[in-house]
C-alpha positions as CSV (number, residue, x, y, z in Angstrom):
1,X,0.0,0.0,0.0
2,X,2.9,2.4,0.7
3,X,3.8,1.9,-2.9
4,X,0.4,3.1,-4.3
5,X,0.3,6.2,-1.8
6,X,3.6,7.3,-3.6
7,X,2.6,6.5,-7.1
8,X,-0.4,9.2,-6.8
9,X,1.6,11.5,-4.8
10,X,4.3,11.6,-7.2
11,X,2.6,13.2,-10.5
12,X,4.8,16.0,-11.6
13,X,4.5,14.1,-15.1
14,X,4.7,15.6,-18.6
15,X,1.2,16.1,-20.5
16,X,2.3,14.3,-23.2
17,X,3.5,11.4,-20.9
18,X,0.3,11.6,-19.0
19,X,-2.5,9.6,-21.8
20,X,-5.0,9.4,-18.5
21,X,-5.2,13.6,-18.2
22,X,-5.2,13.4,-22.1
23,X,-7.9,11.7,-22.4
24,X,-9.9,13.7,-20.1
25,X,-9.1,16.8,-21.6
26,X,-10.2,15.5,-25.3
27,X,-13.7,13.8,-23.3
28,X,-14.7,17.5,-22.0
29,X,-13.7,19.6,-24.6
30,X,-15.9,17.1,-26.9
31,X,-18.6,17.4,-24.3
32,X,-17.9,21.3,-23.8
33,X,-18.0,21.4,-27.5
34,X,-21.4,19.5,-27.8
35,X,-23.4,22.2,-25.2
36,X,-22.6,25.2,-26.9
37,X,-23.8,23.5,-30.4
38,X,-26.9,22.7,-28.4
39,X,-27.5,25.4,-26.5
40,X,-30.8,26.8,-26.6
41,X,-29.9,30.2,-24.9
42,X,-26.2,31.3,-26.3
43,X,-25.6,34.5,-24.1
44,X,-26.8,32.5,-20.6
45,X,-24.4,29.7,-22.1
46,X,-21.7,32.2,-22.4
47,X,-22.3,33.8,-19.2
48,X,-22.1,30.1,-17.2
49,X,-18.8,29.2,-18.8
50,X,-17.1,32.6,-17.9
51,X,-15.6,30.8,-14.4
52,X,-14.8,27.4,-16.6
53,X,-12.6,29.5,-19.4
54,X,-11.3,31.0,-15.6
55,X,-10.6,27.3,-14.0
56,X,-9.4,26.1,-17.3
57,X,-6.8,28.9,-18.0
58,X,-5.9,28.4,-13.8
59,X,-4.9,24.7,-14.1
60,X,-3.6,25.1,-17.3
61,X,-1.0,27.6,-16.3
62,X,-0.3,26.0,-13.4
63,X,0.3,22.6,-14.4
64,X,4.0,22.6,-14.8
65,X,4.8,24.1,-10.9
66,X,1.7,22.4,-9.5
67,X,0.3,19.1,-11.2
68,X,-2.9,17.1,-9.7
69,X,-3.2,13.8,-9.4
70,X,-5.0,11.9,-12.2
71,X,-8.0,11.3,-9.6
72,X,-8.3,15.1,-8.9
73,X,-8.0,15.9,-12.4
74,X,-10.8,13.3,-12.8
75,X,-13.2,14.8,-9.7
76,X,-12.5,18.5,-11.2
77,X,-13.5,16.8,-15.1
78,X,-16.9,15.3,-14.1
79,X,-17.7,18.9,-11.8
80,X,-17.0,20.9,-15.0
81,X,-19.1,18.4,-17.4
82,X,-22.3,18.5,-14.5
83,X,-21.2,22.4,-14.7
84,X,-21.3,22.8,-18.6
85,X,-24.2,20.2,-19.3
86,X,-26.1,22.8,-16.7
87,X,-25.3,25.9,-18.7
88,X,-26.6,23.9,-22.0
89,X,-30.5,24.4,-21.4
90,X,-30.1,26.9,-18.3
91,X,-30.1,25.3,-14.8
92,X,-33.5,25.7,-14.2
93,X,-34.4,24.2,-17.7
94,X,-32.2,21.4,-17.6
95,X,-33.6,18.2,-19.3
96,X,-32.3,15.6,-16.7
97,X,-33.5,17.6,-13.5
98,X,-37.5,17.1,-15.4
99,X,-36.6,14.0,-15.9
100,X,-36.0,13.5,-11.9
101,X,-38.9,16.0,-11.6
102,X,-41.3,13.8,-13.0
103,X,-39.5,10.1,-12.0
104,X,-39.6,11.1,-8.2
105,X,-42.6,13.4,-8.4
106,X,-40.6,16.6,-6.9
107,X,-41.4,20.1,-7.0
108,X,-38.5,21.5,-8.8
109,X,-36.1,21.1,-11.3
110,X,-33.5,19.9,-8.8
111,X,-30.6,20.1,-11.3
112,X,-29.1,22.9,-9.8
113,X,-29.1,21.4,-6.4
114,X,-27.3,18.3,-7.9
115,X,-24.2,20.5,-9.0
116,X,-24.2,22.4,-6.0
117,X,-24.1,19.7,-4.0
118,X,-21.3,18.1,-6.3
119,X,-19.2,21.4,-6.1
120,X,-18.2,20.7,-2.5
121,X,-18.2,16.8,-2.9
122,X,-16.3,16.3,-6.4
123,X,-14.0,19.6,-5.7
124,X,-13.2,19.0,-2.1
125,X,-10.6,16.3,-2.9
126,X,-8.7,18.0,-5.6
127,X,-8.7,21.8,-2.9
128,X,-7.5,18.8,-0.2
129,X,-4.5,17.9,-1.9
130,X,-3.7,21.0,-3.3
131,X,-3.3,22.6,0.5
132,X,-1.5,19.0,1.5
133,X,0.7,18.7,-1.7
134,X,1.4,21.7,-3.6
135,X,1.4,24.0,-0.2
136,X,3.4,21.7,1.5
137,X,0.6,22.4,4.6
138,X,0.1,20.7,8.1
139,X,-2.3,17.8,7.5
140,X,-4.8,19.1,10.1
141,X,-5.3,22.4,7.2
142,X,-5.9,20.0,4.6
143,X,-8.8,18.5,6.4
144,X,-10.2,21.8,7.2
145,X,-9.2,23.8,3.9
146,X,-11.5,22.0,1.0
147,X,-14.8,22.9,4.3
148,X,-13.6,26.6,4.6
149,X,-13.0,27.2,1.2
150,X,-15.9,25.3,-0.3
151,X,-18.2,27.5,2.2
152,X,-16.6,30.5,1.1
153,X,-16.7,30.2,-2.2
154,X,-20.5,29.5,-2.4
155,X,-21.6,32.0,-0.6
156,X,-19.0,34.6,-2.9
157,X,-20.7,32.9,-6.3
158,X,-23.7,33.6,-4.8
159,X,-22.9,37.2,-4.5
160,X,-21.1,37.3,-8.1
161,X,-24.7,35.2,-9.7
162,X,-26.7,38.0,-8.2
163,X,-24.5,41.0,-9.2
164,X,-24.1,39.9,-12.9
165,X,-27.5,39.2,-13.1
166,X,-28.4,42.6,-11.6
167,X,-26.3,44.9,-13.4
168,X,-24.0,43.1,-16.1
169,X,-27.2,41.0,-17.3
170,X,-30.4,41.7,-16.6
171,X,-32.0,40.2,-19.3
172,X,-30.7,36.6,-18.7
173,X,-31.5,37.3,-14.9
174,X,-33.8,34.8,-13.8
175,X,-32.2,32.2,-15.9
176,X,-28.7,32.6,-14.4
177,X,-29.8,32.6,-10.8
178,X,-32.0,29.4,-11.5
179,X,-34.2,30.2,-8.4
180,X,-37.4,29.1,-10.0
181,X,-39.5,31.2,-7.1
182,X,-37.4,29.8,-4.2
183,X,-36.4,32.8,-1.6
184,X,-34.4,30.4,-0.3
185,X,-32.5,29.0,-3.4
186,X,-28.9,30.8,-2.2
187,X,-29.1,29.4,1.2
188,X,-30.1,26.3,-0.1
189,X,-27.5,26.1,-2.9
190,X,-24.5,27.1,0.0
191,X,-26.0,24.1,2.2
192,X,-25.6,21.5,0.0
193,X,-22.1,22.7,-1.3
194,X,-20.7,22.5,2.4
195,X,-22.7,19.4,3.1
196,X,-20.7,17.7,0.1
197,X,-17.4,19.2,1.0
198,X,-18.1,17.6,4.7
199,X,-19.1,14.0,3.4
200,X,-16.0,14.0,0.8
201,X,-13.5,14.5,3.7
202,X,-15.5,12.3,5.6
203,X,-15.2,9.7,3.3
204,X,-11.5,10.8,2.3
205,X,-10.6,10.0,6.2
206,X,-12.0,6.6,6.6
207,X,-10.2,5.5,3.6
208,X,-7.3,6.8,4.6
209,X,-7.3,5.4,7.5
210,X,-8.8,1.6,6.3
211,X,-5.7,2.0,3.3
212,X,-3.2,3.8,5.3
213,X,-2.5,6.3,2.1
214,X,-2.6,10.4,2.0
């Protein structure tokens, strides 16, 4: 076991050596590629992916000084797919949240919730080892880090969703924020982010501890 902890802690690794990151970049920019030909509302599509040409650019720069592992490249790949699909037919609009609507009988489009929630649980991994690995940080931080952070940064989108939509965009307003008559939907959508980041580390913890790994 102490040989697999080092293979995924050691992953400073060429792209072109890497065929596992390859592949996942050539998967969403196929999938990326597919949403904006199928969009059905261009400017709300362009306004969602703002923060992904952001995240993209960020680990793109960065890859050289401060690699991921191929599993946190793989969490932060399916969060950006959920992230993109979402942006495709608006949030609140989104085909597979009626499908859920009308399978489970709910009340809403729950779409939205789904990537909140998958915000703090897919991304709290990859923020983890980036405190624990790249910032060379006590291991107590990088338990608390990807909670702090994930809390934090929901509440700030929050904020950015209802300033753009305000006074950048008001036209696409109510199809950015996604609140489909909930006065609650920002509280709610901050909930379930720091509910996921808790029940990643969670689950990061025991495994660590059943595998003895990082």
């Amino acid at each position: 076991m102490a040989r697999f902890s080092n293979a995924i802690s050691d992953f400073r690794v060429p792209l072109r050596k890497n065929p596992i990151l390859i592949v996942i970049i050539l998967v969403f920019f196929v999938v990326w590629t597919i949403t904006l030909v199928g969009t059905t509302d261009l400017p709300n599509w362009l306004l969602e992916n703002v923060l992904v040409f952001i995240a993209l650019g960020a680990l793109g720069f960065t890859y050289k000084r401060m690699p991921f592992s191929d599993l946190s490249y793989l969490l932060i790949f399916i969060f950006l797919c959920l992230h993109v699909y979402g942006s495709m037919h608006t949030y609140a609009a989104n085909p597979f949240g009626f499908w859920l609507k009308d399978t489970f009988d709910l009340e809403r489009n729950q779409y939205d919730r789904i990537v909140h929630f998958s915000f703090g649980f897919l991304l709290a991994y990859p923020i983890r080892e980036l405190f624990l690995v790249g910032f060379k940080f006590p291991p107590w931080v990088s338990w608390s880090q990807p909670i702090e952070i994930t809390l934090s940064i929901s509440a700030f989108y929050e904020l950015i969703e209802w300033g753009v939509a305000e006074i950048l965009f008001p036209a696409q307003g109510i199809a950015y924020l996604g609140t489909q008559g909930d006065v609650w939907d920002a509280q709610k959508d901050i909930m379930l982010a720091f509910t996921g980041a808790i029940l990643a580390t969670t689950l990061v913890s025991l495994i660590k501890k059943k595998f003895s790994i990082y």
